[in-house]
C-alpha positions as CSV (number, residue, x, y, z in Angstrom):
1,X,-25.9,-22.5,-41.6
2,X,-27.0,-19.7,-43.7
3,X,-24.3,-16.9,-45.0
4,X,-26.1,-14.7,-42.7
5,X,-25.8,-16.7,-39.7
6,X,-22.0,-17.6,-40.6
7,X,-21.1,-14.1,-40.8
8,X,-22.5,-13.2,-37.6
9,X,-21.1,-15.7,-35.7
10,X,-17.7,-14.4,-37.3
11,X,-18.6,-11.4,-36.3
12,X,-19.5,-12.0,-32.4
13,X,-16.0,-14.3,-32.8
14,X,-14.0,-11.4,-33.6
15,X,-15.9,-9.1,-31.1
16,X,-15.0,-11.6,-28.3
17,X,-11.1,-11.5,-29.9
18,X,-11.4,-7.9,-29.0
19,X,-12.7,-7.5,-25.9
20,X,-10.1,-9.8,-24.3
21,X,-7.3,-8.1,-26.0
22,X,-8.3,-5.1,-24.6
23,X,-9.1,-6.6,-20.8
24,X,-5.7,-8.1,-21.4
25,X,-3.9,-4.6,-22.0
26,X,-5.5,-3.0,-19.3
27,X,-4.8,-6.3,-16.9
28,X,-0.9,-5.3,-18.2
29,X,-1.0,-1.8,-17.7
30,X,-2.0,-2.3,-13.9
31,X,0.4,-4.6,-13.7
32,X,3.2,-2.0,-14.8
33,X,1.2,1.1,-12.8
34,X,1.9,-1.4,-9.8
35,X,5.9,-1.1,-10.1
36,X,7.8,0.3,-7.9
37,X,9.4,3.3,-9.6
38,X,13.3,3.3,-10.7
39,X,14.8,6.7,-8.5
40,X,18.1,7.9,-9.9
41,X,19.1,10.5,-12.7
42,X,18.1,9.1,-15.7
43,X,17.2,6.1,-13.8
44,X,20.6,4.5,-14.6
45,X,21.6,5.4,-10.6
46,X,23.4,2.0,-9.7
47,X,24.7,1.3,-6.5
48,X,28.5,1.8,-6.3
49,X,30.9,-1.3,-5.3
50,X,31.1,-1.3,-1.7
51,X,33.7,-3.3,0.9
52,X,32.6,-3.0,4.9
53,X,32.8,-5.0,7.6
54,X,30.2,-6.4,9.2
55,X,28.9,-7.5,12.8
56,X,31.3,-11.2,12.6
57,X,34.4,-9.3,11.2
58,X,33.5,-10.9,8.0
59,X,34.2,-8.5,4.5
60,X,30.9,-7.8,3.1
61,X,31.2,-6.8,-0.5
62,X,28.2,-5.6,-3.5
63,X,29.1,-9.0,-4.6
64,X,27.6,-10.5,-1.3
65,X,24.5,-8.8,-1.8
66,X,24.1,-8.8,-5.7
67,X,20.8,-9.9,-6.7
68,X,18.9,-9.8,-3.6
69,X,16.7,-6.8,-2.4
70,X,18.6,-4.7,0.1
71,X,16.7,-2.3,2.8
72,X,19.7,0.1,3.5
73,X,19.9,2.2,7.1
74,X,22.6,4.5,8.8
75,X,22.5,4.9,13.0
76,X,25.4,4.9,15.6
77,X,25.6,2.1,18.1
78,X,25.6,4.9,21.2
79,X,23.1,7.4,19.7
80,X,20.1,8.5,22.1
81,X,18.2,10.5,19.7
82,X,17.0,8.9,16.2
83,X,18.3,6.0,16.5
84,X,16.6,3.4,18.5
85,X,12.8,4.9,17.2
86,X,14.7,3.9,13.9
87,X,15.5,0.7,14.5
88,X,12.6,-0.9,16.6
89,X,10.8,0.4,13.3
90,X,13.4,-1.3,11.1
91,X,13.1,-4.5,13.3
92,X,9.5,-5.1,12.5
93,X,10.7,-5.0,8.8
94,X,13.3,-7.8,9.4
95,X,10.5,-10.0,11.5
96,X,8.1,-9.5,8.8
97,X,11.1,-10.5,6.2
98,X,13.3,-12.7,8.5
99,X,14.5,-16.4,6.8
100,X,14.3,-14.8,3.5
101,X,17.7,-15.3,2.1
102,X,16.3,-13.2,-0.8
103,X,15.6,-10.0,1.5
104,X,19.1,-8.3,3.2
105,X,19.4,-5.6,5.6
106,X,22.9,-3.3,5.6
107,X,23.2,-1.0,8.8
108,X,25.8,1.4,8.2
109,X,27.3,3.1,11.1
110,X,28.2,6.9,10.8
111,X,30.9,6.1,13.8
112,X,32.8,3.4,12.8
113,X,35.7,4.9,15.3
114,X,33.4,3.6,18.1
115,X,31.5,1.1,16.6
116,X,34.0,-1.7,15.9
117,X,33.2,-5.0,15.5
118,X,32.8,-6.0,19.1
119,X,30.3,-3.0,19.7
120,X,28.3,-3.4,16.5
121,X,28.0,-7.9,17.3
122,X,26.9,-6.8,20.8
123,X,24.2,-4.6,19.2
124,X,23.0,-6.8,16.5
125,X,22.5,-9.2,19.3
126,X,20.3,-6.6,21.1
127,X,18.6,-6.5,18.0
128,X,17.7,-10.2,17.5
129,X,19.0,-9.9,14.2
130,X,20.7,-12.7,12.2
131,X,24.2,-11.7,10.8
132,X,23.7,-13.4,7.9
133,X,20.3,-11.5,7.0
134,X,20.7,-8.3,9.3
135,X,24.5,-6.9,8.6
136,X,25.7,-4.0,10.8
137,X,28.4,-2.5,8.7
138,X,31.7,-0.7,9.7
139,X,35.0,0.5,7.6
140,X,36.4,3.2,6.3
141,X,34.6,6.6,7.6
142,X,34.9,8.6,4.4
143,X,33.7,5.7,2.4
144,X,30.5,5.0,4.5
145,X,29.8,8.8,4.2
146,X,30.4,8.8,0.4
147,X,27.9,5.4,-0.1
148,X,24.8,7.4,1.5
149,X,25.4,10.4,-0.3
150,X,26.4,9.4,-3.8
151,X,24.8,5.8,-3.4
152,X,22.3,5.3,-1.4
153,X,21.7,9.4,-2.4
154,X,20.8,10.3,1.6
155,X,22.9,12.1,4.2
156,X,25.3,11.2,6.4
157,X,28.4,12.6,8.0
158,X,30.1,14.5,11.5
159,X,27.7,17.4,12.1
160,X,29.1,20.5,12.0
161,X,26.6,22.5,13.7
162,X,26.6,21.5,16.9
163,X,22.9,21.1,16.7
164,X,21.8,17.7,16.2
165,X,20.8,16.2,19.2
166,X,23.7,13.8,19.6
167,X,26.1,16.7,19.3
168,X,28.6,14.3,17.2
169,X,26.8,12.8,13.9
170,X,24.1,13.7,11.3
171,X,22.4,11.0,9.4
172,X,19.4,10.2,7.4
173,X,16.2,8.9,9.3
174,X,15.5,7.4,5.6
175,X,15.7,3.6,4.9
176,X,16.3,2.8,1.3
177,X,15.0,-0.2,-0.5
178,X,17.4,-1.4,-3.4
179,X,16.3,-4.1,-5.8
180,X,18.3,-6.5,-6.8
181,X,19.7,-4.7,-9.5
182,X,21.3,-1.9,-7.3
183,X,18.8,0.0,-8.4
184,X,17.1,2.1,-5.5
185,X,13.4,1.6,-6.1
186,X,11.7,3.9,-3.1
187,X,12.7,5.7,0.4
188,X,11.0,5.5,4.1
189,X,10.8,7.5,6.7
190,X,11.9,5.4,9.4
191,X,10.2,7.3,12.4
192,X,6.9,7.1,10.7
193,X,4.8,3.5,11.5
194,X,2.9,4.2,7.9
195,X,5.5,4.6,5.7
196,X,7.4,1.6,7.6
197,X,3.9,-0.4,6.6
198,X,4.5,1.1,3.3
199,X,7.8,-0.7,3.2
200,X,6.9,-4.1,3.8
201,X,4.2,-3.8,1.1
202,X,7.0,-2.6,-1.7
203,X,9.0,-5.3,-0.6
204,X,6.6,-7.8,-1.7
205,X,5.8,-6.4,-4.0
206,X,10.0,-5.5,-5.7
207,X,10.2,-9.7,-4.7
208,X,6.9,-10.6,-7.1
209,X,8.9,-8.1,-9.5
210,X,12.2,-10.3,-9.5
């Protein structure tokens, strides 16, 4: 082979070396403009240590949930507005996700002084959901109030106004997906069929992330 030659098959070589360096970054930068984004000041927003009560009377802890993907809710057990829209929506999220032991739903209740245990296992039931996958939470009022504000960073509490449609509660209409992490990684509407779409997407997608 003459020097000529050599050096121009170095040369295509080191061309080709190129080019699929460069097809690789981009490959890795649509990778990482496929992420769901980290929401949270600073995104160092961490979900705060938690202790409810769930559907079987069982204590249901951060510690019970650490390292799966949580999709996070608040409703009443007796509420005629929001609330069942809500949850036939959230529903088709758990039957799209339902036997994944790596996929959780927490149902908080904004009434815990009527939904006790007894009230929240007959719902669940009405729901089809599994306790050990679909939790409906109750405990300590103030504390369920303070997780969707300062936590799950959505509202939640008695409303004062006297114009909400149930006349006794306010609460978010927001589900909130939280990797495993307890980071929160995006927010749904949960009366509107796209954005519920939406959310079945993102959790594939957070579970290809973990």
């Amino acid at each position: 082979m003459s020097n000529w030659k050599r050096i121009t098959f170095y040369l295509l070589l080191l061309a080709s070396g190129i080019a699929a360096l460069i097809f690789a970054n981009r490959q890795l930068g649509t990778m990482k403009a496929k992420r769901l984004p980290v929401i949270g000041e600073e995104k160092a927003h961490i979900i705060a240590p938690f202790s409810f009560v769930n559907q079987e009377g069982k204590v249901i802890t951060n510690a019970d949930v650490a390292g799966k993907i949580n999709v996070v809710s608040y409703f009443f057990a007796t509420c005629k507005g929001i609330c069942p829209a809500m949850n036939r929506n959230l529903q088709k999220v758990y039957n799209a996700c339902k036997g994944d032991k790596e996929i959780i739903f927490l149902s908080h209740t904004v009434d815990p002084k009527r939904d006790t245990v007894a009230a929240l296992n007959a719902y669940g039931k009405l729901m089809e959901a599994d306790p050990a996958q679909w939790m409906f939470l109750t405990g300590d009022k103030k504390k369920l109030y303070d997780m969707a504000r300062y936590s799950y960073l959505i509202s939640a509490g008695d409303d004062t106004t006297g114009l909400s449609i149930d006349a006794d509660f306010i609460h978010d209409q927001q589900f909130t997906l939280v990797d495993g992490a307890g980071r929160i990684r995006g927010f749904y509407d949960g009366l509107d069929s796209v954005k519920v779409r939406q959310l079945i997407l993102d959790i594939r997608k957070l579970k290809d992330e973990q």
